[in-house]
N, C-alpha and C positions, 0 to 999 in steps of 0.2 A: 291255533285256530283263530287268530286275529287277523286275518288278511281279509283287508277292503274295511276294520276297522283303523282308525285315524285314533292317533294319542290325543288327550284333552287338553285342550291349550294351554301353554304352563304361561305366567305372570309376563314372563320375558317378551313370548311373541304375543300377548295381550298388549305390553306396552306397547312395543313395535309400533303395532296395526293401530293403534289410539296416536302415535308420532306421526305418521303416516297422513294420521286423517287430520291433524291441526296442520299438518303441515301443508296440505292439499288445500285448505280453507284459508290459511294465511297466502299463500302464492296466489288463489282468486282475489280474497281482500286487494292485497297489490297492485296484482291486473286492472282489476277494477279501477281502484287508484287512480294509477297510470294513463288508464284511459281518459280516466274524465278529464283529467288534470291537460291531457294533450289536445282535448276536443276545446276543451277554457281557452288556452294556451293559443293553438291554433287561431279562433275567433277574437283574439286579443291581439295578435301579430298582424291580423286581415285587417282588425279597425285602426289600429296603429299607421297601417302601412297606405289603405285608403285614408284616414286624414294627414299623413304626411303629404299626397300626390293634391289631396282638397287645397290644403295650406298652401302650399307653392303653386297654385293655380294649374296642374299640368294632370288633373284626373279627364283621363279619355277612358273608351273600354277596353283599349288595349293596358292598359296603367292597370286597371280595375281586375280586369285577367291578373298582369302579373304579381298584383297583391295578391290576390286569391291562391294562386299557384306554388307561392312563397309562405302562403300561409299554411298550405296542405302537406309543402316539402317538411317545413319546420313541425308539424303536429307528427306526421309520418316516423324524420329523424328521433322526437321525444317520445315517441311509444316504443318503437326499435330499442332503442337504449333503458327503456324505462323496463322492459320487457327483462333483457338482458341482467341487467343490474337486479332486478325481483327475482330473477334464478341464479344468477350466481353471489348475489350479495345479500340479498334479504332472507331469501330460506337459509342461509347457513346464519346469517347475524339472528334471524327468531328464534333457529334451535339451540343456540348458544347461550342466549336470554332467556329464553322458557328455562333451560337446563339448568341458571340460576335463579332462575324465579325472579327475574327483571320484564315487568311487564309495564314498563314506560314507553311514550313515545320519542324522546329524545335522540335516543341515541339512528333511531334511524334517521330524524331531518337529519342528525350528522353524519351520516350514512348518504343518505341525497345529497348533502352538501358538496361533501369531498367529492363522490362519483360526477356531480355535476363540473366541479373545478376540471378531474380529472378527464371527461369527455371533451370539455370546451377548450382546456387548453391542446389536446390532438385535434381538435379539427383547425385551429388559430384563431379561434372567436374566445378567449378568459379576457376575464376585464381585468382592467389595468388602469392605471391613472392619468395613462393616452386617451383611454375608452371607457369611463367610470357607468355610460349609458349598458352599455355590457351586462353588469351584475342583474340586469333584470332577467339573463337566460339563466340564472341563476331560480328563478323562485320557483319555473314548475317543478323542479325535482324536490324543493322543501316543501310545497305546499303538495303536491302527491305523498310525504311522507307526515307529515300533517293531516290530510286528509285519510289515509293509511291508521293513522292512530286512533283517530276518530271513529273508526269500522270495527277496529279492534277493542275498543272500550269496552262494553260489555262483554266479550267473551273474556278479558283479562280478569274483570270485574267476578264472573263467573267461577274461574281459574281460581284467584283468591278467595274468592266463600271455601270453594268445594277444600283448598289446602290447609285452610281452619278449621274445616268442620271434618277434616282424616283426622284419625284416632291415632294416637301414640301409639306404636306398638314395642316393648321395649322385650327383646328374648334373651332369659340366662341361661348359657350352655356351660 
């Protein structure tokens, strides 16, 4: 006589659906991120690339376009990637950190770091000691993980109260 009654959630799929939803929350964190970091990024590639065409005296609106255009490809390419790397590197690097109660930022700038090395050098743009100006496509991915850490503070912060303030529960069988 239980039919169309549903068992009570046992602890397990309690955790689940509680993994689920930081995990949902940290992958927006990310995003988010990533976004701002490539909207910065973007408008830092624009002013760069118009005052390089000011300095060498050769800014027309056609110069001014292709800064622009260059700036939208480069902000585009670092969300793409930034997007990429937050689903396949960041939710698996958080629940492997949460799972040991590492709630630092570090380890994901080095997480941004490496993935940045590793994009930059397949497309042929890693710096080098030919191209030491290079390492600067370097910082959006540290500072989007940086900025990532930042978002994440008080919920880690939260995280830690609440795993101090669980009760011991110690069972003799």
């Amino acid at each position: 006589m239980t039919e169309g009654f549903s068992q009570p959630p046992t602890a397990a799929s309690n955790d689940a659906v509680i993994a689920s939803i930081r995990a949902n929350i940290v992958f927006e964190k990310m995003i988010v991120s990533v976004l701002t970091v490539a909207a910065v990024a973007g408008l830092g590639h624009f002013l760069i690339g118009l005052g390089g065409r000011i300095i060498g005296g050769a800014l027309s609106p056609g110069g001014a376009m292709k800064a622009l255009f260059d700036a939208i490809g480069f902000s585009s390419l670092f969300f793409l990637a930034g997007f990429a790397t937050a689903a396949a590197v960041g939710i698996p690097l958080f629940r492997r950190l949460e799972h040991a109660k590492i709630r630092k930022t570090w380890p994901f700038v080095l997480a941004g770091l490496v993935v940045s090395l590793i994009i930059l050098a397949a497309i042929g743009v890693s710096p080098s000691v030919e191209a030491p100006a290079r390492a600067l496509y370097l910082v959006p991915g540290i500072a989007a993980a940086l900025l990532f850490g930042r978002k994440m503070r008080p919920f880690w912060r939260a995280a830690d109260r609440a795993d101090a303030a669980a009760p011991v529960i110690i069972q003799l069988h």
